[in-house]
Backbone as a ProteinNet text record, in pm:
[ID]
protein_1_A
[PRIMARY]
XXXXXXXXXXXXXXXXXXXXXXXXXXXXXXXXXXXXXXXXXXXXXXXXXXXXXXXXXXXXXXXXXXXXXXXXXXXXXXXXXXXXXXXXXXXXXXXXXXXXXXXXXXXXXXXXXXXXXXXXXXXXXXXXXXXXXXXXX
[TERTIARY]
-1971.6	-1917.9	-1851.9	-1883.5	-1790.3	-1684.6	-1614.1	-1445.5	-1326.8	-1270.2	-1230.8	-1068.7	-1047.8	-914.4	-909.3	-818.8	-821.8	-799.2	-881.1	-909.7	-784.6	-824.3	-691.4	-690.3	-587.3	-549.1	-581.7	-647.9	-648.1	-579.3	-497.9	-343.4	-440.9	-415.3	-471.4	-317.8	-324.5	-230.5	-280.4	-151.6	-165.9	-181.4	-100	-35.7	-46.5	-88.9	-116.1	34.4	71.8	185.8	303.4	327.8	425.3	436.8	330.5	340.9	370.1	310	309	437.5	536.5	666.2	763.8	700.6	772.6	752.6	592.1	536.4	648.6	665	693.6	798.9	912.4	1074.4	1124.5	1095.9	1125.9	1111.9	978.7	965.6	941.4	932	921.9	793.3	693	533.7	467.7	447.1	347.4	228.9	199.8	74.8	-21	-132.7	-205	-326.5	-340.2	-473.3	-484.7	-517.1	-548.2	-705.7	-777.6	-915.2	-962.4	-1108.9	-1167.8	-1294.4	-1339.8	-1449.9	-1506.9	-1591.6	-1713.7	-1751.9	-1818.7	-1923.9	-1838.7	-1726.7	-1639.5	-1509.5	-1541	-1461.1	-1312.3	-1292.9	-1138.9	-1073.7	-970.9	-881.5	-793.1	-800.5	-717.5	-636	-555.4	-391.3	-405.2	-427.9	-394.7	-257.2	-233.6	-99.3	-121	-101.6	-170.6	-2	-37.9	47	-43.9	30.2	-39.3	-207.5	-283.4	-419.6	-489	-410.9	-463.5	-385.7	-437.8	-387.4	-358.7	-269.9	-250.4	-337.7	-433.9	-507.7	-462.3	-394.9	-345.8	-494.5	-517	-643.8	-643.2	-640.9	-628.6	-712.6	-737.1	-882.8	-884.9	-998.6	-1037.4	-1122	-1150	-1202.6	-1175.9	-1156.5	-1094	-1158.8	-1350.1	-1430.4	-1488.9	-1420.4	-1434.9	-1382.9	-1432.2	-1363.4	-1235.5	-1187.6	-991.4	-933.3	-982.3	-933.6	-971.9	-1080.4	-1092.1	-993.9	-989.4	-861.6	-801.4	-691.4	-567.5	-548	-631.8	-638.3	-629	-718.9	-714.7	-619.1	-550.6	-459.5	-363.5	-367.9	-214.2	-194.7	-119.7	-153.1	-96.5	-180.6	-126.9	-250.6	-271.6	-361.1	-527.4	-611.3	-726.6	-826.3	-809.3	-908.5	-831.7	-899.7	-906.2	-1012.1	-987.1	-1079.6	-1093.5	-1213.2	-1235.1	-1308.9	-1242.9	-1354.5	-1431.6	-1579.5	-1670.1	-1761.3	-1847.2	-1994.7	-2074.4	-2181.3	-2334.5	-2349.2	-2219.2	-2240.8	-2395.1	-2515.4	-2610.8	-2619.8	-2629.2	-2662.2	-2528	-2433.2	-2341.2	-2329	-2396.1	-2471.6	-2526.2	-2671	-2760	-2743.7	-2642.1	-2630.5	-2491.2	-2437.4	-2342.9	-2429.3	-2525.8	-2639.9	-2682.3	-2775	-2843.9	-2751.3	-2620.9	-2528.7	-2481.3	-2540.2	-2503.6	-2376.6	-2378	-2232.1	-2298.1	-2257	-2305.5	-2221.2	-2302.3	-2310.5	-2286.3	-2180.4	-2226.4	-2292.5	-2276.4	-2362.9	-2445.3	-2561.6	-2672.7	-2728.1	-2711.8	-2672.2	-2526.8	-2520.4	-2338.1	-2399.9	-2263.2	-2268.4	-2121.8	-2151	-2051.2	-1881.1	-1803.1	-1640.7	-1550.5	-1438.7	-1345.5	-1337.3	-1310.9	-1283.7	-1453	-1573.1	-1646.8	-1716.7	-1680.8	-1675.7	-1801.5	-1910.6	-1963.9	-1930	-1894.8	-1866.3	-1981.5	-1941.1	-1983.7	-1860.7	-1928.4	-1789.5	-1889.9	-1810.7	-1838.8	-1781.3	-1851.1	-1815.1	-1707.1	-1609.2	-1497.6	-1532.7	-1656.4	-1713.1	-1706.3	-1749	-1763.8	-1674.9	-1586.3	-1414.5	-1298.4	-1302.7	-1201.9	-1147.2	-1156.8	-1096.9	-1066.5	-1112.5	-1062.6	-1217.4	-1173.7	-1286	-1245.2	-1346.2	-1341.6	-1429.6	-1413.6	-1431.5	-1519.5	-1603	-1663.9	-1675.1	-1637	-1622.8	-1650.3	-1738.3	-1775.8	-1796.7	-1712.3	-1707.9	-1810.1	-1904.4	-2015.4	-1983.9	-1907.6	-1855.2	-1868.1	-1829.5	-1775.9	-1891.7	-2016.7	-2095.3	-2196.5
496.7	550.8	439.6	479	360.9	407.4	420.3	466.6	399.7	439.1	388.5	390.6	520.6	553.9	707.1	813.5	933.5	960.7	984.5	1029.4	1135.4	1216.3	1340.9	1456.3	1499.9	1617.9	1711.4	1844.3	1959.3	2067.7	2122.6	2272.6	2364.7	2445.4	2586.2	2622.6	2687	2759.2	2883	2973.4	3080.9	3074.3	2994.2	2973.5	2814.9	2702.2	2645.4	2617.2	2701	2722.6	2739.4	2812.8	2779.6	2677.9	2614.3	2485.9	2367	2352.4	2208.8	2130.9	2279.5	2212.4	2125.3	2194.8	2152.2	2011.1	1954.6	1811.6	1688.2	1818.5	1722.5	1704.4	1797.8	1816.2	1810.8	1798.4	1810.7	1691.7	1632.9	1511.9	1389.2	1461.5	1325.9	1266.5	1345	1293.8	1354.4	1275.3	1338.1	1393.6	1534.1	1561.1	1496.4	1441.6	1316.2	1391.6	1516.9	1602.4	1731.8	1817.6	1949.4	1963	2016.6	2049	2185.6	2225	2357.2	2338.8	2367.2	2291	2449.9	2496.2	2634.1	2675.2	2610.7	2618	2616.1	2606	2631.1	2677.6	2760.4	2891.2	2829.1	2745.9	2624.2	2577.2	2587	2492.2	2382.3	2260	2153.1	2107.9	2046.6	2001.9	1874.5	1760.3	1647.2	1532.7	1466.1	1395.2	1247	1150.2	1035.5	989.8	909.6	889.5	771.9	666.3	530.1	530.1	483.7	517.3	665.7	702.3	874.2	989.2	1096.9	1174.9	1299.8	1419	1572.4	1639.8	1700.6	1813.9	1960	2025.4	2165.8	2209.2	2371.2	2441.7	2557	2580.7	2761.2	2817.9	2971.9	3009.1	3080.3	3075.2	3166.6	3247	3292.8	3414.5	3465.5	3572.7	3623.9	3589.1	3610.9	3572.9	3450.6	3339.8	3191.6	3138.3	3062.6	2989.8	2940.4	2931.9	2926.7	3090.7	3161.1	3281.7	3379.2	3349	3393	3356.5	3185.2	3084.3	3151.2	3196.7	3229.5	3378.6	3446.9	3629.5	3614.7	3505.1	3477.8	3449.7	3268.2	3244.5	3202.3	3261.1	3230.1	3074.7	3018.7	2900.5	2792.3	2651.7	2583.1	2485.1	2392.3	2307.4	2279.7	2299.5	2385.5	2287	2117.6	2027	1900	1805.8	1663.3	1550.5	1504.7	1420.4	1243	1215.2	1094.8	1033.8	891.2	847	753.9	729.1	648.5	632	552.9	452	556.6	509.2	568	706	797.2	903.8	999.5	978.4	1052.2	969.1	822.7	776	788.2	842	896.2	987.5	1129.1	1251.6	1276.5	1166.6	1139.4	1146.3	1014.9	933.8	1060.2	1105.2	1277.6	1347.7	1379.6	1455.8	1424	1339.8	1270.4	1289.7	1284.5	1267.6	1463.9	1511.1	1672.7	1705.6	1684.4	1724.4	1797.6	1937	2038.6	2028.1	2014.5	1963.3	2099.2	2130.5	2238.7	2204.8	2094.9	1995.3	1913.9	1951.9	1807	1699.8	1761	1676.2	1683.4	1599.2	1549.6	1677.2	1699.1	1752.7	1727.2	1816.3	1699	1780.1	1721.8	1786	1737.9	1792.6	1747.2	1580.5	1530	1403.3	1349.3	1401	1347.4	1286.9	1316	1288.7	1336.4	1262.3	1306.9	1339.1	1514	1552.2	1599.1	1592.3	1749	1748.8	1829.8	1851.4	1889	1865.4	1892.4	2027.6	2074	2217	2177	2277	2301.2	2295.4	2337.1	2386.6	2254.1	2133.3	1966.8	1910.6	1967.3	1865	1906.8	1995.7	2023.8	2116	2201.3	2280.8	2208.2	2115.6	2046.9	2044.9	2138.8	2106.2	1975.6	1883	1761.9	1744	1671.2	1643.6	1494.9	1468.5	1341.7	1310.1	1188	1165.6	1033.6	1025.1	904.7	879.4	813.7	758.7	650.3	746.3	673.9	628	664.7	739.7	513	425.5	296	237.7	291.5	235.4	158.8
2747.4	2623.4	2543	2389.1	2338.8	2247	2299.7	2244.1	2198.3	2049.8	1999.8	2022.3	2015	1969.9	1976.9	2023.6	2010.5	1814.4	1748.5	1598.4	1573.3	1631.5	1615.7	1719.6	1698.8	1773.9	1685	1777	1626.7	1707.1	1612.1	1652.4	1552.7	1649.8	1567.9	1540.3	1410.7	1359.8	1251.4	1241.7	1155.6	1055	1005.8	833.9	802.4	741.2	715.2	640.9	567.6	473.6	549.3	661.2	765.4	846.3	837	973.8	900.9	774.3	740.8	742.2	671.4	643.9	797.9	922.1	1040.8	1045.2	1006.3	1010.3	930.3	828.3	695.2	708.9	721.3	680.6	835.7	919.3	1089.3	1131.6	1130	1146	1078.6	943.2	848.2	855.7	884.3	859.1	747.8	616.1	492	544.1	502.8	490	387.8	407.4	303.5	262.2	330	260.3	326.8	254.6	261.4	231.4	341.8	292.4	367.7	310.1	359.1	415.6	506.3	594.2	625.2	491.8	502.4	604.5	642.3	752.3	894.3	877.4	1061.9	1007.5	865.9	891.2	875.7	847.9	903.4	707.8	713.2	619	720.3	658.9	753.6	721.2	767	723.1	800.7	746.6	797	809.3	919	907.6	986.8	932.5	1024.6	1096.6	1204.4	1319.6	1401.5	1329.7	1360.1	1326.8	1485.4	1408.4	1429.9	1478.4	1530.1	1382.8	1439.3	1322.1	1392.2	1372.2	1333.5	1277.1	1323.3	1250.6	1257.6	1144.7	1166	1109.3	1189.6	1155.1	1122.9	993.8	977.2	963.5	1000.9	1001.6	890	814.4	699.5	681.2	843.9	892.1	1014.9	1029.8	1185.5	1276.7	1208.8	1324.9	1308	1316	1289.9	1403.8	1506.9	1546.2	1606.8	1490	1483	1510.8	1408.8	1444.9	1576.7	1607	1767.6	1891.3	1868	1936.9	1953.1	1815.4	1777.3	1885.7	1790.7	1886	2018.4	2108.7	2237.7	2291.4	2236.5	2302.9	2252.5	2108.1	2001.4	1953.9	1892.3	1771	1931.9	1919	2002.3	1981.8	2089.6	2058.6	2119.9	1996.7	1999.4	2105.6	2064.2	2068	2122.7	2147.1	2107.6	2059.7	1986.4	1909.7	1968.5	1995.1	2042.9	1971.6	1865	1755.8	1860.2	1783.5	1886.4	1762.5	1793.7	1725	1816.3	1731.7	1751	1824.3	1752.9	1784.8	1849.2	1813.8	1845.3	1993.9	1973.6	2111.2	2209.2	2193.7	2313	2354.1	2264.2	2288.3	2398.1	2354.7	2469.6	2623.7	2608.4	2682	2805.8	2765.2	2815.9	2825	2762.1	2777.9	2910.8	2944.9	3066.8	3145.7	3212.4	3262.6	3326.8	3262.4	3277.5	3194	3121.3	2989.2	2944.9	2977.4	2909.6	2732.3	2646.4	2492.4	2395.9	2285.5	2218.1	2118	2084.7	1947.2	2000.9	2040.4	2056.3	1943.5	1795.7	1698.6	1656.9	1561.5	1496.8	1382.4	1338.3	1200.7	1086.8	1008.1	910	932.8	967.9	974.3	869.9	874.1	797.2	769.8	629.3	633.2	560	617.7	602.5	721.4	818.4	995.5	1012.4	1087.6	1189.8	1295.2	1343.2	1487.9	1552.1	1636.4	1818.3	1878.7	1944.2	2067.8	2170.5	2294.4	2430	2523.5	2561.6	2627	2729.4	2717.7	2804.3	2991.9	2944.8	3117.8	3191	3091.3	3167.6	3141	3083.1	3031.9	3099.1	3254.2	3312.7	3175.5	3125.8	3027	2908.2	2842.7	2764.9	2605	2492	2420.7	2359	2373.7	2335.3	2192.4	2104.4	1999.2	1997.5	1972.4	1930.3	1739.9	1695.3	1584	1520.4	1422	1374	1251.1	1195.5	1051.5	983.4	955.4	849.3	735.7	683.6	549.7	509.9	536	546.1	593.9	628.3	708.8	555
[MASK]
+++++++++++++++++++++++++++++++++++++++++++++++++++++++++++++++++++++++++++++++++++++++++++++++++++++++++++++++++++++++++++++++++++++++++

């Protein structure tokens, strides 16, 4: 694997509008962008913290994703994000390996990110996040 840096943490939360202020006024970390990511049902709340970042995730559908999380196991922390190069060829390469995969291609995430993620079933409980910034390429 070629790994960079953990990219971000992602917190599921309720309110986007209730949480941010804890980031901001609690700990004194600017939120630097607010975005809405269609297609996974998600609004994001970003906060950088050295080279890693805070991803808050609100759902903007009950049956999205986030809002399933939430109903399940209440706001807390959904993911982790691992930035890496040649995202498709580390796919593979977990693939071959028996990593059961929920993304066998990347697709596009918040930021402009190429993600996948990796099933909980091969991460000791852990949905893992893969992430790669083309965007510079």
């Amino acid at each position: 694997m070629n790994l960079s840096h953990i990219e971000h943490i992602g917190i599921a939360v309720k309110s986007l509008q209730e949480a941010i202020p804890f980031w901001e006024e609690k700990l004194g970390i600017p939120c630097y962008k607010i975005e809405e990511v269609e297609e996974q049902k998600v609004r994001t709340a970003f906060f950088k913290i050295g080279a890693s970042k805070i991803e808050l995730l609100e759902s903007t559908d009950p049956e999205g994703p986030i809002g399933k999380f939430i109903e399940k196991r209440g706001e807390g922390i959904h993911h982790l994000a691992l930035a890496v190069s040649n995202i498709q060829e580390q796919l593979d390469e977990l693939e071959s390996k028996d990593v059961v995969l929920i993304d066998k291609k990347p697709r596009k995430g918040a930021e402009g990110l190429d993600i996948a993620f990796l099933h909980p079933k091969s991460t000791h409980g852990i949905l893992l996040e893969l992430c790669e910034d083309n965007q510079n390429k």
